[in-house]
N, C-alpha and C positions, 0 to 999 in steps of 0.2 A: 651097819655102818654109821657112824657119828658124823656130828654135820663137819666137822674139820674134816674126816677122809673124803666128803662131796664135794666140798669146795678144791681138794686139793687132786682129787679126780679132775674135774672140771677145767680148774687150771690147766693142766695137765693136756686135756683133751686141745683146748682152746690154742696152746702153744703147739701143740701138733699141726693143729688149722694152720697157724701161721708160717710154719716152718714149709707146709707144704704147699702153700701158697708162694712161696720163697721162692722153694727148687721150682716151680710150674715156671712160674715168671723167670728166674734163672736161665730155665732149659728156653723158653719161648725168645728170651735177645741172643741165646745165643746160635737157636735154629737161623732166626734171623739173621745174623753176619755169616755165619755161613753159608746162605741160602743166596749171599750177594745183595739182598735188597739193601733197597738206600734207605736214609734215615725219614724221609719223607712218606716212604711206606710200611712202618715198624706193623710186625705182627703178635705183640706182645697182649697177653689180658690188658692190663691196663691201659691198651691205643685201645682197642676194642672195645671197651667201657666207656673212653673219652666220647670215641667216635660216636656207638650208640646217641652219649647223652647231648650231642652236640646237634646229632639231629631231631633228635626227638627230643625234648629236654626233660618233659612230664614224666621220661621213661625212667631214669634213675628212682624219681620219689615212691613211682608204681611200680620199681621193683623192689625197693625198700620196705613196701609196705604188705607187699606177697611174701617177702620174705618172713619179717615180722609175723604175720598170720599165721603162715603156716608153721613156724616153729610156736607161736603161740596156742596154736591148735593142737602142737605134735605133744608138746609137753604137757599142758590140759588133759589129754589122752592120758599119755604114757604116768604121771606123775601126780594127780591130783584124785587123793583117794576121799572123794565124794559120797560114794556109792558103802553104806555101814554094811559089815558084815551079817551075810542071814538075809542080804535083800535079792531079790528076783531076780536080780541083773548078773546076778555072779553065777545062775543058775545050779539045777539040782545037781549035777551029775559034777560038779567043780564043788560044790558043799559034802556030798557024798564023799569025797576025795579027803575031803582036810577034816571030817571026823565032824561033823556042823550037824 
């Protein structure tokens, strides 16, 4: 893959996040009028998020920041080829395999 098809993977992936972010939120105002609640008690992610951070306030930045972590740990893992081919970590029986 060349870095134009990652970036446009990516893209790609990122506009999916959002669209289904959309429907969730969508579907949740509209459980909610049907469900009869008033607007004083919306059941939407987004009141839920308010709400959280209204009571807790620290809670939005630490969850901002777990967030961050952990996609920064997941991608570190998944995508950062550190480790040179032939080294111990990729073990014998995976070397065996690719002819090493």
């Amino acid at each position: 893959m060349t870095i134009a098809q990652w970036f446009l993977a990516l893209g790609a992936f990122f506009a999916l996040g959002l669209v289904l972010f959309a429907l969730a939120e969508k579907r949740g105002i509209k459980w909610e009028s049907r469900a009869g609640y008033s607007t004083t008690t919306p059941v939407s992610l987004s009141y839920a998020i308010w709400y959280v951070g209204r009571t807790f306030p620290l809670s939005i930045f630490a969850g901002g920041l777990f967030s961050g972590l952990m996609l920064g740990g997941l991608s570190v893992h998944f995508l950062w080829h550190w480790c040179p081919p032939g080294s111990t970590s990729i073990g014998s029986v995976a070397m065996f395999i690719l002819g090493g």
